[in-house]
Each structure stands twice: as structure tokens, then as C-alpha cells.
Backbone atoms as SQL, in Angstrom:
CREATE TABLE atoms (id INTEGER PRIMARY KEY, chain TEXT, resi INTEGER, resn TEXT, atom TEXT, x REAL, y REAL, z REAL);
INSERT INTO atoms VALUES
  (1, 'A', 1, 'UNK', 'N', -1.575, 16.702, 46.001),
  (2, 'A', 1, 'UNK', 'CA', -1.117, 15.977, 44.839),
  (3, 'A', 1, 'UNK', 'C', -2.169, 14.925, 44.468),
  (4, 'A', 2, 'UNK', 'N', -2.448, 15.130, 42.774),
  (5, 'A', 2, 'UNK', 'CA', -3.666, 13.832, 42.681),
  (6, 'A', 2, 'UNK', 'C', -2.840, 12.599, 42.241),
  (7, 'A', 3, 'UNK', 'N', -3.056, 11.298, 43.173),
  (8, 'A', 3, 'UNK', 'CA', -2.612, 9.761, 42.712),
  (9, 'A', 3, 'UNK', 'C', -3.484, 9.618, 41.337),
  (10, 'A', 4, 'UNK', 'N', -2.241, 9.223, 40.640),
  (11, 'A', 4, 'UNK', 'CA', -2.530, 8.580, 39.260),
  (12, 'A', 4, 'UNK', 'C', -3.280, 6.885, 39.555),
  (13, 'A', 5, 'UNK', 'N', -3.954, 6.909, 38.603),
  (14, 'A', 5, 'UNK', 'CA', -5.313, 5.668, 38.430),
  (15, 'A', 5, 'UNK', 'C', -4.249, 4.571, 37.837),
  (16, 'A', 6, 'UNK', 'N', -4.539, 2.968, 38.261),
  (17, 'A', 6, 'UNK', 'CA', -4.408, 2.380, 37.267),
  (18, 'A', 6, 'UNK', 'C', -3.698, 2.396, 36.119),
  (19, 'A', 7, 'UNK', 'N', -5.267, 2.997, 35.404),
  (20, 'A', 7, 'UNK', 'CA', -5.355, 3.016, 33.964),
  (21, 'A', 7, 'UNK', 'C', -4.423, 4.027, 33.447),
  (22, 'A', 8, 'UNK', 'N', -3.838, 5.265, 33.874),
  (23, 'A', 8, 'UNK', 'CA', -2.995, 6.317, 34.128),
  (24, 'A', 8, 'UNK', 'C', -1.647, 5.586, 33.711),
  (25, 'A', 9, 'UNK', 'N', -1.534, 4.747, 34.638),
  (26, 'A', 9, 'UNK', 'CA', 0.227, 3.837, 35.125),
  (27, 'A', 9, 'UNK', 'C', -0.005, 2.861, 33.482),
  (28, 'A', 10, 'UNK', 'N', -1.100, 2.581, 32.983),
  (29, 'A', 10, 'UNK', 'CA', -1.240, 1.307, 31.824),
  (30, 'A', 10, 'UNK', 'C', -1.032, 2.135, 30.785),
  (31, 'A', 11, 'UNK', 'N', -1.669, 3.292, 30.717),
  (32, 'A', 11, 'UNK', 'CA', -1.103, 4.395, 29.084),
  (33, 'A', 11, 'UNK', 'C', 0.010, 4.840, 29.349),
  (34, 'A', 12, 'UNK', 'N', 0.801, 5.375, 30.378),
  (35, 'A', 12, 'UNK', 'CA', 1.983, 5.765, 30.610),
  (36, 'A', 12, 'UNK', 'C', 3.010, 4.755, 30.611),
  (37, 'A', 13, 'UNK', 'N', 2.781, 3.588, 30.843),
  (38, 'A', 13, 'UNK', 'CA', 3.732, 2.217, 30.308),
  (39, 'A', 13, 'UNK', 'C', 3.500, 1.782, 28.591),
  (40, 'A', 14, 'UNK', 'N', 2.602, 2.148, 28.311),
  (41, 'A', 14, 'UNK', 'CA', 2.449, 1.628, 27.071),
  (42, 'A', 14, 'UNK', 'C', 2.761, 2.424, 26.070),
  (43, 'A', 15, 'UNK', 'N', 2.699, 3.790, 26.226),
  (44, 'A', 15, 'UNK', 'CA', 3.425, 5.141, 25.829),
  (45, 'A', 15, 'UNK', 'C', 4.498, 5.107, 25.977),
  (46, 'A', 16, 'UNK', 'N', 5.177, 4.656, 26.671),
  (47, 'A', 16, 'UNK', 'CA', 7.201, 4.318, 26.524),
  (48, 'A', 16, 'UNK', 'C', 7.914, 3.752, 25.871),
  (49, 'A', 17, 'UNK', 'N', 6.679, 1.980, 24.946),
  (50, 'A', 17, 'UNK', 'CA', 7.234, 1.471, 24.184),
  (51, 'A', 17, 'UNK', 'C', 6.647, 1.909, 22.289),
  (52, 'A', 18, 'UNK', 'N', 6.759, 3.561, 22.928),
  (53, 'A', 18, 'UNK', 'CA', 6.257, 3.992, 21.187),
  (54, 'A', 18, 'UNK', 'C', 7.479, 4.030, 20.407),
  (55, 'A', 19, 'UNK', 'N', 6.815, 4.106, 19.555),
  (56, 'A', 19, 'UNK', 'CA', 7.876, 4.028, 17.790),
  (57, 'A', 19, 'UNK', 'C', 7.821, 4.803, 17.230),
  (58, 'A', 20, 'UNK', 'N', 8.661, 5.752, 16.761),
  (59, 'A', 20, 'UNK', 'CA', 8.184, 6.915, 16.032),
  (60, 'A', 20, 'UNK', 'C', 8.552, 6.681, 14.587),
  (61, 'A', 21, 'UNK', 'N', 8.713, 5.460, 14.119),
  (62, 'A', 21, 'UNK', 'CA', 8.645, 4.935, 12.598),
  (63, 'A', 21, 'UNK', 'C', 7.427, 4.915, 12.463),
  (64, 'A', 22, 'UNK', 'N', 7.572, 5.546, 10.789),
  (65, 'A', 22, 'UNK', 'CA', 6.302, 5.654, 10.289),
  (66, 'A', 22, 'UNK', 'C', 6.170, 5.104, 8.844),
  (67, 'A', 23, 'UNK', 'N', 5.851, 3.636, 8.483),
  (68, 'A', 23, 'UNK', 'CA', 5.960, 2.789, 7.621),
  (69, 'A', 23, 'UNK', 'C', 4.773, 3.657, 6.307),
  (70, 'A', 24, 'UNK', 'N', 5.668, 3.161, 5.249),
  (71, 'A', 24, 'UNK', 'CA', 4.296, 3.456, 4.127),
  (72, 'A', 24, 'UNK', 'C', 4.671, 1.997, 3.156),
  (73, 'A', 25, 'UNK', 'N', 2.920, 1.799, 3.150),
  (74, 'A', 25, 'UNK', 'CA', 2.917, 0.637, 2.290),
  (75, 'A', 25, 'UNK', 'C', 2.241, 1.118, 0.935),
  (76, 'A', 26, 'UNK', 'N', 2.376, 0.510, -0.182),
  (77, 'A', 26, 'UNK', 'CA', 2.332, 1.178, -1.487),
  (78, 'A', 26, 'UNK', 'C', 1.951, -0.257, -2.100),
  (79, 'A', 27, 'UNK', 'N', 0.315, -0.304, -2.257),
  (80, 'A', 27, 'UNK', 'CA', -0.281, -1.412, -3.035),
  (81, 'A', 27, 'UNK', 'C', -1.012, -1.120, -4.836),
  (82, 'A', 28, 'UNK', 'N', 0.477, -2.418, -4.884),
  (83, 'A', 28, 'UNK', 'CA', 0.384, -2.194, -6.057),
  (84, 'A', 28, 'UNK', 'C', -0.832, -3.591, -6.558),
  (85, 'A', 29, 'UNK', 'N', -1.839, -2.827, -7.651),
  (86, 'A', 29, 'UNK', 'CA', -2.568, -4.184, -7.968),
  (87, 'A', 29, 'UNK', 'C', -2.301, -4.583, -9.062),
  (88, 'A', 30, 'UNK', 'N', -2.041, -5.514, -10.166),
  (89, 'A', 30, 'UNK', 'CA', -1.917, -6.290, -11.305),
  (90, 'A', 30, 'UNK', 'C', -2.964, -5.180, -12.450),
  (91, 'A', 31, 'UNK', 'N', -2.527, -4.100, -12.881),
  (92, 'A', 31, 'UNK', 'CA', -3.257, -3.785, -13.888),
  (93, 'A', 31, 'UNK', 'C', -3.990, -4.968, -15.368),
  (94, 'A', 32, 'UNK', 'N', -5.038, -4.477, -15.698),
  (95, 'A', 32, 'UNK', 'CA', -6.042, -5.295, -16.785),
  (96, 'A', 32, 'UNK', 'C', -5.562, -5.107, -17.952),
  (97, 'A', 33, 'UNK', 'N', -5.058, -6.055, -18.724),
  (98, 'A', 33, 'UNK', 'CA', -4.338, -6.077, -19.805),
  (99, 'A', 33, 'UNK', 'C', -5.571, -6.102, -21.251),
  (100, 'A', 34, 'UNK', 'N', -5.328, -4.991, -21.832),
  (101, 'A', 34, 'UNK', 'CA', -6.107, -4.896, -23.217),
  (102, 'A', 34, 'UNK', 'C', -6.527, -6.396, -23.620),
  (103, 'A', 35, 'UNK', 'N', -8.251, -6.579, -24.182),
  (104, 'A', 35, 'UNK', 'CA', -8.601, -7.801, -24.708),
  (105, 'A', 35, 'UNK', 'C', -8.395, -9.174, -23.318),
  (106, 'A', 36, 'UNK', 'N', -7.903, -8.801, -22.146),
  (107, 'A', 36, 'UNK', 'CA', -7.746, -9.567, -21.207),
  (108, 'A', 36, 'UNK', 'C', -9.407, -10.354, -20.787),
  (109, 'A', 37, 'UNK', 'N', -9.690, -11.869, -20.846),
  (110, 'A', 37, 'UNK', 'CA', -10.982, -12.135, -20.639),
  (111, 'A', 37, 'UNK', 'C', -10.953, -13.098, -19.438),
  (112, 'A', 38, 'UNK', 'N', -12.118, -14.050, -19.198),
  (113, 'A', 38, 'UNK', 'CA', -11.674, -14.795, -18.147),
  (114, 'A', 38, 'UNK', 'C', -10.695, -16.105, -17.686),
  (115, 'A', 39, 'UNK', 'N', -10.094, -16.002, -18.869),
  (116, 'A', 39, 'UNK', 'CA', -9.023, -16.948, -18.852),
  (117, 'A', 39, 'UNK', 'C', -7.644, -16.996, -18.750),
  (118, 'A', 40, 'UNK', 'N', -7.594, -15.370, -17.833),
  (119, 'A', 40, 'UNK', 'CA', -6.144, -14.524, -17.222),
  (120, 'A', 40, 'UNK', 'C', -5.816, -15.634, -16.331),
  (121, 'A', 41, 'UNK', 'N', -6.813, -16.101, -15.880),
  (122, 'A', 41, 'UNK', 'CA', -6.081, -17.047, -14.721),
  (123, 'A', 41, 'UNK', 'C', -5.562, -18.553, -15.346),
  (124, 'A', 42, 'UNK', 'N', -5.329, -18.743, -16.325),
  (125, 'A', 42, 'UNK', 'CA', -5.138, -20.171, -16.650),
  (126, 'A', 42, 'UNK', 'C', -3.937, -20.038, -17.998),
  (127, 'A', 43, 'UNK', 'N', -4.106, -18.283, -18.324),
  (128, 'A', 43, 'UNK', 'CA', -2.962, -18.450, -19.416),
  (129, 'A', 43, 'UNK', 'C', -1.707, -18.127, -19.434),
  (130, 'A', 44, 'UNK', 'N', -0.701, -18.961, -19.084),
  (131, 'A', 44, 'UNK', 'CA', 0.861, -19.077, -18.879),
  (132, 'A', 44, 'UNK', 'C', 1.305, -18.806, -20.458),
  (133, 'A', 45, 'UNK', 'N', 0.642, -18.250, -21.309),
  (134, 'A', 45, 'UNK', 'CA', 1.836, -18.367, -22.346),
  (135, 'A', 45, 'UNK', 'C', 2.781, -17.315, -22.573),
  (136, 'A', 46, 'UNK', 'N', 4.025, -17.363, -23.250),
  (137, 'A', 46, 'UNK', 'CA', 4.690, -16.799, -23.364),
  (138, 'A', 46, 'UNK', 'C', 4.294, -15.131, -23.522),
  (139, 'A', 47, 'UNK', 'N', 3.746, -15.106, -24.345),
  (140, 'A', 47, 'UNK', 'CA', 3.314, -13.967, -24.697),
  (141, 'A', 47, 'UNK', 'C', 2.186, -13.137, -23.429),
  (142, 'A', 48, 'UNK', 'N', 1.325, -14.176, -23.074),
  (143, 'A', 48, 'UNK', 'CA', 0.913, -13.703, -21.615),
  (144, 'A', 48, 'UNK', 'C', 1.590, -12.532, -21.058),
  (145, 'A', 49, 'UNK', 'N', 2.410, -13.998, -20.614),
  (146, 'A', 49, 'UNK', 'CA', 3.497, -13.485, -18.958),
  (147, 'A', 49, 'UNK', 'C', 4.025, -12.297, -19.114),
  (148, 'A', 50, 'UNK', 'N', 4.484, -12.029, -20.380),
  (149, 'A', 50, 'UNK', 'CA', 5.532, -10.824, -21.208),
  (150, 'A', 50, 'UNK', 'C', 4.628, -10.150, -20.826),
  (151, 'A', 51, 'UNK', 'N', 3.355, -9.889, -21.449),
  (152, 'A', 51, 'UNK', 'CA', 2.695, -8.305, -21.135),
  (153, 'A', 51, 'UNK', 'C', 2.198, -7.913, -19.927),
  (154, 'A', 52, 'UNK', 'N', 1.880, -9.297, -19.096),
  (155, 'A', 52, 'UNK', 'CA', 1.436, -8.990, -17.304),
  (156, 'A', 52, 'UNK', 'C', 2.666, -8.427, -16.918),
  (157, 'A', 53, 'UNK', 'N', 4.183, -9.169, -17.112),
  (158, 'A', 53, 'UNK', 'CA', 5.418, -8.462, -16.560),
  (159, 'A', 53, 'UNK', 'C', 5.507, -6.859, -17.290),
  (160, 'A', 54, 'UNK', 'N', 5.298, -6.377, -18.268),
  (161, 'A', 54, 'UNK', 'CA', 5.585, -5.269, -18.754),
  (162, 'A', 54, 'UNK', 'C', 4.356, -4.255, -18.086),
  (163, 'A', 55, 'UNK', 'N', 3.278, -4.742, -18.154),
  (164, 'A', 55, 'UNK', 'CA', 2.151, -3.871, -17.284),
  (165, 'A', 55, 'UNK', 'C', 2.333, -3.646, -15.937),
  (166, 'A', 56, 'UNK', 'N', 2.557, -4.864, -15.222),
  (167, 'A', 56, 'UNK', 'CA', 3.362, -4.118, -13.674),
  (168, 'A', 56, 'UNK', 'C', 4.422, -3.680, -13.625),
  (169, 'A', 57, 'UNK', 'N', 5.310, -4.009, -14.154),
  (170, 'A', 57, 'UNK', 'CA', 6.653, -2.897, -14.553),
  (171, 'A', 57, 'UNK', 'C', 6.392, -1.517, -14.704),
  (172, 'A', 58, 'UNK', 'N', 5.270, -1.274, -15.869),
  (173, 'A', 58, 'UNK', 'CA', 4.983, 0.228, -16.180),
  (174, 'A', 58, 'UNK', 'C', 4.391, 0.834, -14.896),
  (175, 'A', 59, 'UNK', 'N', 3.667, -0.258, -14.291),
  (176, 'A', 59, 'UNK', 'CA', 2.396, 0.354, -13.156),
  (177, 'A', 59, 'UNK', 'C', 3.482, 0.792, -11.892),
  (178, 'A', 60, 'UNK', 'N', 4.689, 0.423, -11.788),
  (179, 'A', 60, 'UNK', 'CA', 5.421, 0.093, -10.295),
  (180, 'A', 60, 'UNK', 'C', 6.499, 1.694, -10.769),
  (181, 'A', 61, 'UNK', 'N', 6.602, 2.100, -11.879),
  (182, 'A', 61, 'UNK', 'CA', 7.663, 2.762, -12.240),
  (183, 'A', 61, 'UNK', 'C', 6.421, 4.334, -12.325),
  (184, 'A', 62, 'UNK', 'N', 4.651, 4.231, -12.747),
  (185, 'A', 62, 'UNK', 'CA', 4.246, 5.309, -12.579),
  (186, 'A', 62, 'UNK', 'C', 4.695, 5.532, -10.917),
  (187, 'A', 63, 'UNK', 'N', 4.302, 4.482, -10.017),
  (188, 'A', 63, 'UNK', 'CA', 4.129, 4.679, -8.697),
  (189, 'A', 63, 'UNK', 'C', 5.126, 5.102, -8.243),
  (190, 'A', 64, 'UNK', 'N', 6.072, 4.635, -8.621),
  (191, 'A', 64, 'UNK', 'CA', 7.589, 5.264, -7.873),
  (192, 'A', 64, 'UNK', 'C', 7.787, 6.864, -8.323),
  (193, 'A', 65, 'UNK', 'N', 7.782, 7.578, -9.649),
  (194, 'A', 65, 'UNK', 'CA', 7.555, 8.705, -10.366),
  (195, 'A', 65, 'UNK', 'C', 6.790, 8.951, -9.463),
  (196, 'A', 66, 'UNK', 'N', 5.492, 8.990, -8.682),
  (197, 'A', 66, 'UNK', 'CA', 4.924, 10.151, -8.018),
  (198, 'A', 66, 'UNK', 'C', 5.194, 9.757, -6.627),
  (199, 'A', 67, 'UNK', 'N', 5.817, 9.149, -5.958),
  (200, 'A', 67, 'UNK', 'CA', 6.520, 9.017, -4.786),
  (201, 'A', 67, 'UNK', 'C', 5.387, 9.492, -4.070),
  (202, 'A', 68, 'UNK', 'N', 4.142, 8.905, -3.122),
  (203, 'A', 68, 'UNK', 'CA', 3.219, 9.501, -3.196),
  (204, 'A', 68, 'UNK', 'C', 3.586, 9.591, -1.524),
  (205, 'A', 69, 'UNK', 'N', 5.194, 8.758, -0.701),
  (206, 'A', 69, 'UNK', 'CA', 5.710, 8.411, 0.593),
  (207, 'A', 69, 'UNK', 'C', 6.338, 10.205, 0.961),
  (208, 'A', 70, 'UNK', 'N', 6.422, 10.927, -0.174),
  (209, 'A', 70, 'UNK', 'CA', 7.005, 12.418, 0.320),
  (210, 'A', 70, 'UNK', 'C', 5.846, 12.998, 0.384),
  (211, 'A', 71, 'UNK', 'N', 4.987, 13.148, 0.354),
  (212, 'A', 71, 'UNK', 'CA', 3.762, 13.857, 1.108),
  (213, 'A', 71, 'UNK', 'C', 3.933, 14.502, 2.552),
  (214, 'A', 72, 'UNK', 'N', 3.175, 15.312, 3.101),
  (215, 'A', 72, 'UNK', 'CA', 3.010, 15.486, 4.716),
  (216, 'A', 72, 'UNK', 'C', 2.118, 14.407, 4.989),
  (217, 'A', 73, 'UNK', 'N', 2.567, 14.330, 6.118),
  (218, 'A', 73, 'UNK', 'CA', 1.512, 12.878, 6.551),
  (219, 'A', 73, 'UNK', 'C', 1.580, 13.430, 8.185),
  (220, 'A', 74, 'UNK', 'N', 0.225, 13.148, 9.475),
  (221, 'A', 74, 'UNK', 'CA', 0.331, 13.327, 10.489),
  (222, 'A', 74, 'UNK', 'C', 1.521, 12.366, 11.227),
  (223, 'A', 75, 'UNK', 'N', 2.413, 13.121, 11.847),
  (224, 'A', 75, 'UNK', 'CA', 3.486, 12.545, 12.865),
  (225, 'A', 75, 'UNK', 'C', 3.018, 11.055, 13.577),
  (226, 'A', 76, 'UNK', 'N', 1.847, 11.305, 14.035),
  (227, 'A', 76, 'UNK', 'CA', 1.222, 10.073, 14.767),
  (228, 'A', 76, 'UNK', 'C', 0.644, 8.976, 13.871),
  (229, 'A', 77, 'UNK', 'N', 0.604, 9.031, 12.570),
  (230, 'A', 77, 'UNK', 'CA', 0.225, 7.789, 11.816),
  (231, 'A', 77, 'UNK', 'C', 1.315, 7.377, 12.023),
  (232, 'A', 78, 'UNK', 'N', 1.182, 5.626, 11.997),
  (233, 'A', 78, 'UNK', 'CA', 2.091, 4.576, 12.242),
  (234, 'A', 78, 'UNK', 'C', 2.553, 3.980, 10.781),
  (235, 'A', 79, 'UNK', 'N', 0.996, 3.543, 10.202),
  (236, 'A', 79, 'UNK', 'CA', 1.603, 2.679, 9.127),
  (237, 'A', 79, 'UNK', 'C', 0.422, 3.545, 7.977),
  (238, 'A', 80, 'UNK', 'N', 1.095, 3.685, 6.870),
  (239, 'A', 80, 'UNK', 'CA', 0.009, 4.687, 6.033),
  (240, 'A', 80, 'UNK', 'C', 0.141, 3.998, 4.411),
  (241, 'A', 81, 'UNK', 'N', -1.150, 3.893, 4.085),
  (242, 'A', 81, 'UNK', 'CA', -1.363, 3.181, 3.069),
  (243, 'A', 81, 'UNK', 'C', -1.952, 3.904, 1.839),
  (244, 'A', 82, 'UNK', 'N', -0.846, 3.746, 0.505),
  (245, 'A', 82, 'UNK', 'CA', -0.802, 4.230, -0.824),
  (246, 'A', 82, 'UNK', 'C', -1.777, 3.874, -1.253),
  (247, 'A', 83, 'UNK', 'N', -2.671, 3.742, -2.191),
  (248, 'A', 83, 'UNK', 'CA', -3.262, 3.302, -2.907),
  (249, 'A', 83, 'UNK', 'C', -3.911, 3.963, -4.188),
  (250, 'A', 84, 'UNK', 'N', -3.827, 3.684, -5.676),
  (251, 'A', 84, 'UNK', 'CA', -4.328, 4.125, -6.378),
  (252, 'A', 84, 'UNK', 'C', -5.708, 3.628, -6.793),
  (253, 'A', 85, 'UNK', 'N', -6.420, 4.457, -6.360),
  (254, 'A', 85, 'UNK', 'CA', -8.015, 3.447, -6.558),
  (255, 'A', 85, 'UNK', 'C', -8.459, 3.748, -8.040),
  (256, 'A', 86, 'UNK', 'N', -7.935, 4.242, -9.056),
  (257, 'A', 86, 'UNK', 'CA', -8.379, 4.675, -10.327),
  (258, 'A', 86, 'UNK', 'C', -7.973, 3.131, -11.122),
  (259, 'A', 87, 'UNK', 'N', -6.416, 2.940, -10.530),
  (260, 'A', 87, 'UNK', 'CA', -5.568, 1.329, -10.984),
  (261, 'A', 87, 'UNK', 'C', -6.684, 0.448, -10.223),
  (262, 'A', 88, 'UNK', 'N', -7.283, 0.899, -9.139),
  (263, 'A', 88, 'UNK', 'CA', -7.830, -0.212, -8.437),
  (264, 'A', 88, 'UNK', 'C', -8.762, -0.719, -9.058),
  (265, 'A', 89, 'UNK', 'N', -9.635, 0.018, -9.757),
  (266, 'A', 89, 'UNK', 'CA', -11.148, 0.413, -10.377),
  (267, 'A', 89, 'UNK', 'C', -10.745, -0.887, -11.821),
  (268, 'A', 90, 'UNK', 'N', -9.484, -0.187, -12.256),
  (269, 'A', 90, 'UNK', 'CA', -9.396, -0.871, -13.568),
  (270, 'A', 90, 'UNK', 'C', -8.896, -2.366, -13.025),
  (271, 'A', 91, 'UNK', 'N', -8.453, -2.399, -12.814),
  (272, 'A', 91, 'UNK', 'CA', -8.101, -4.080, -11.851),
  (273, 'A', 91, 'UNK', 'C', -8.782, -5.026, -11.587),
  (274, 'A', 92, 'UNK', 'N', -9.972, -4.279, -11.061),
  (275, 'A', 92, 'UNK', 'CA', -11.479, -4.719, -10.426),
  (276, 'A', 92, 'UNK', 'C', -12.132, -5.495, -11.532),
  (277, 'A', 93, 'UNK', 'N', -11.953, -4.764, -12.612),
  (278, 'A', 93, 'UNK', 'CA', -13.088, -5.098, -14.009),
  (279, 'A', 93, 'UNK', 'C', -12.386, -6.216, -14.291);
């Protein structure tokens, strides 16, 4: 019979307290609002706020429509991360 190592007894304890939840996070970024310049960050006005709230509204309701969490995903990912990098791209600018 071969005695188990150590390190053997440390993955086999640490392997007992697995989780077989498998989280999905879904980052949503602030889409770029038409004519938007560098003074997104300082303008509270009414009319603002209205179209930043209506642009992530639209952006959160594409994301939910392609449910991107029903996919196959490997059993052993833990935490798996959405991301639309096309929204990201435009975000960026």
C-alpha cells in the first residue's frame, strides 16, 4: 500500500470544502450616449439623467434577452464572467 504525502492529505481536505455553485456575473457598462462629450461627468440635468437611465435600461433588457447564463459552461468553472466587449468598446470612447 502507497502512504499518501502531506500534500495528498492538503488537496484531499481542501477538495471536501468544494462548491459546486457556479456563479455568473454579467457586467454591465454605462453605454455612450449620442453627442455625449467630456462633460458626462458633471452633467446632472434633467434631461441628462433621463437618457443615461433609458440607455442602461435598454442595455440591461438587450442583456437579459440573450441570457448569455444558459450557455454550456465547464462544470468546474466557479465564477464565469459575461461580458459584452462590442458595449465595452463603445463605453471606452
Amino acid at each position: 500500500m502507497i502512504a499518501k504525502t502531506p500534500l495528498q492529505d492538503c488537496v484531499s481536505e481542501l477538495t471536501a470544502y468544494g462548491c459546486p455553485t457556479i456563479m455568473h456575473v454579467v457586467r454591465l457598462l454605462a453605454p455612450q450616449i449620442e453627442n455625449e462629450n467630456h462633460t458626462k461627468d458633471v452633467d446632472f440635468s434633467p434631461s441628462s439623467l433621463r437618457q443615461r437611465w433609458e440607455a442602461g435600461y435598454a442595455n440591461t433588457a438587450r442583456t437579459l434577452e440573450q441570457a448569455p447564463w444558459e450557455s454550456e459552461f465547464d462544470p468546474l468553472e466557479g465564477v464565469i464572467l459575461h461580458e459584452n466587449v462590442v458595449e465595452m468598446m463603445e463605453a471606452a470612447e
